[in-house]
C-alpha positions in Angstrom: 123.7 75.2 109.3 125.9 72.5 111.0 122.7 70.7 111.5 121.8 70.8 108.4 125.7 69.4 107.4 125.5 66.4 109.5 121.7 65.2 108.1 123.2 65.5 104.7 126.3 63.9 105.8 124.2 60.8 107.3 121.8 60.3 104.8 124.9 60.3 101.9 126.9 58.0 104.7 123.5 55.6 104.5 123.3 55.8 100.8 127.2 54.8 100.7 125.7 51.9 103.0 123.6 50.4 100.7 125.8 50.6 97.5 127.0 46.7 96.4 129.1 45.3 93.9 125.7 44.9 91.6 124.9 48.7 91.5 128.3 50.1 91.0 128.9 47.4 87.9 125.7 48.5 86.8 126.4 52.3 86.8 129.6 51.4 84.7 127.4 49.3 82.6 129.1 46.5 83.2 127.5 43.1 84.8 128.8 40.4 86.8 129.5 37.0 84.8 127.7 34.1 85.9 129.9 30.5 84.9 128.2 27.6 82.4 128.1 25.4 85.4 126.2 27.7 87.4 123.9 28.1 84.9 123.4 24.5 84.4 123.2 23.7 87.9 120.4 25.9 88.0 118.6 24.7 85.4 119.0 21.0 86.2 118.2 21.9 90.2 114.7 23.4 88.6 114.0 20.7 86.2 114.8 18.0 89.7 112.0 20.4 91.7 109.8 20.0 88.8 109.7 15.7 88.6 109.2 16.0 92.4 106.0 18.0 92.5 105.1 16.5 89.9 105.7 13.4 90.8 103.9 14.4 94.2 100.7 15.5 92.8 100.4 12.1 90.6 100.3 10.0 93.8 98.2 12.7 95.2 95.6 12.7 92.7 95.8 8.9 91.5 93.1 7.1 92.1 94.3 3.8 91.6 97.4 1.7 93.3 99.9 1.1 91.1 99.7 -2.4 90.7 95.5 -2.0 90.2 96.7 0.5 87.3 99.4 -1.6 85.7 96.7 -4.6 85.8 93.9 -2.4 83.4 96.6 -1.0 81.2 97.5 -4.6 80.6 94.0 -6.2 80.1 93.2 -3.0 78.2 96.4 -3.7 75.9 95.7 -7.4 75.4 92.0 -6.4 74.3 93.2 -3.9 71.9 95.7 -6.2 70.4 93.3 -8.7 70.0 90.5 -6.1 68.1 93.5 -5.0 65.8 94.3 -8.8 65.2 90.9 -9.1 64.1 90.8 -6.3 61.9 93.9 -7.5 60.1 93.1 -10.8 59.5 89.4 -9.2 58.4 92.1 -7.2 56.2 93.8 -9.9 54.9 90.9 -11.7 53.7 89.8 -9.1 51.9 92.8 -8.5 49.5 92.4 -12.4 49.0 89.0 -11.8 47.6 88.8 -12.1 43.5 88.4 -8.7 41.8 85.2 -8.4 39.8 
């Protein structure tokens, strides 16, 4: 019987052991209040994490320099404004046209 005692005893002393501040707020149905800034400082840290793998995995993957890149985008602009210049003067000749 006095065995028995002292197993219930330690197993209620490790119990006792393992209670925190968490699980007794949350048996009172309470909950511990987190600040703004925390929350923000959270959110901004994981938005930071984000632009660096994802910054990562663009010069990872890219299969270009940057300065090969920024070359084609720039020939590729100057032929697409010069298309569209065509169709608008193309345009603009039209509406000069007589109507029938």
């Amino acid at each position: 019987m006095v065995k028995d005692i002292r197993k219930q005893g330690l197993k209620a002393w490790k119990y006792l052991n393992d209670i925190d501040k968490d699980d007794v707020l949350e048996a009172l149905g309470l909950e511990e209040r987190t600040s703004p800034w925390a929350t923000a400082f959270g959110t901004i840290g994981i938005f930071a994490l984000g632009c660096l793998v994802g910054a990562g995995i663009g010069l990872a993957f890219a299969p270009k320099s940057g300065e090969e890149f920024r070359n084609e985008v720039g020939e590729r602009m100057k032929r697409k404004a010069d298309e569209l210049g065509g169709m608008a003067q193309d345009y603009a000749n039209r509406s000069q046209m007589p109507v029938t």
